[in-house]
N, C-alpha and C positions, 0 to 999 in steps of 0.2 A: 471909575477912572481905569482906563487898561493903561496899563506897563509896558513898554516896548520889550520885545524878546531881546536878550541880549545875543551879541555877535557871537559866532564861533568860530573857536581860535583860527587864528592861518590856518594852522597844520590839516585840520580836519575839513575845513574850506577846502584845500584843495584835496584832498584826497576823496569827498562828495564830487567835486568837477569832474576829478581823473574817472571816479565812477560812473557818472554820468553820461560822461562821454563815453565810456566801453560800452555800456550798456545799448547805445542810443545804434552805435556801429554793430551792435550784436545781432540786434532786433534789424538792422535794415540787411542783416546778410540771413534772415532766419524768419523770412512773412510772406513766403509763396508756395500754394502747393508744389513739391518737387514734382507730384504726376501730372498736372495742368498749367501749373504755372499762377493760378488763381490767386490773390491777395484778400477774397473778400470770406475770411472762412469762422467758424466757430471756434471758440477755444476757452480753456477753463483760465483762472486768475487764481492762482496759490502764489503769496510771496516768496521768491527765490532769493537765498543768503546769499549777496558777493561778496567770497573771503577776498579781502586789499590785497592780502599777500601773496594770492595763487591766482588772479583776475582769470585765467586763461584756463582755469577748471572749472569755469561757472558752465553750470549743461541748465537750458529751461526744460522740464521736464513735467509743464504743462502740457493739458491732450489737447490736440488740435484736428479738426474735423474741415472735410471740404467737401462740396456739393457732387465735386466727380465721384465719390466712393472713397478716397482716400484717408485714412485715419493713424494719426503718430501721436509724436510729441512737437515740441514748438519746436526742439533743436535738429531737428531734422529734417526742415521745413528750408527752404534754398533762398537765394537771394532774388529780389527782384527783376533783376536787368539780367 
């Protein structure tokens, strides 16, 4: 028989959303080569800690690689549009 997971509290419910959602506007200002423009590129996956309390010091500092030559990290990587 599985156990349903129990809930988790408000508090922490949203402050998962609020993260969520930084994150998700992070990632869509930080997924284009800045030298081409490219979105379709190589990059590594190390989990990044988002401190609640400082959202706006989170740096991805995953490598990220594009077919033009170009080679950084994820946060140096420009917005789409």
């Amino acid at each position: 028989m599985i156990t349903p997971r129990p809930e988790l509290p408000e508090e922490h419910r949203l402050m998962r959303e609020e993260g969520d959602k930084f994150r998700s506007l992070y990632y869509y200002k930080h997924m284009a080569c800045p030298k081409c423009g490219n979105v379709h590129l190589e990059t590594t996956y190390m989990g990044i800690v988002l401190n609640y309390n400082d959202m706006n010091s989170y740096k991805d500092t995953n490598r990220a690689k594009c077919s033009c030559g170009w080679n950084g990290i994820v946060h140096d990587l420009k917005g789409s549009i």
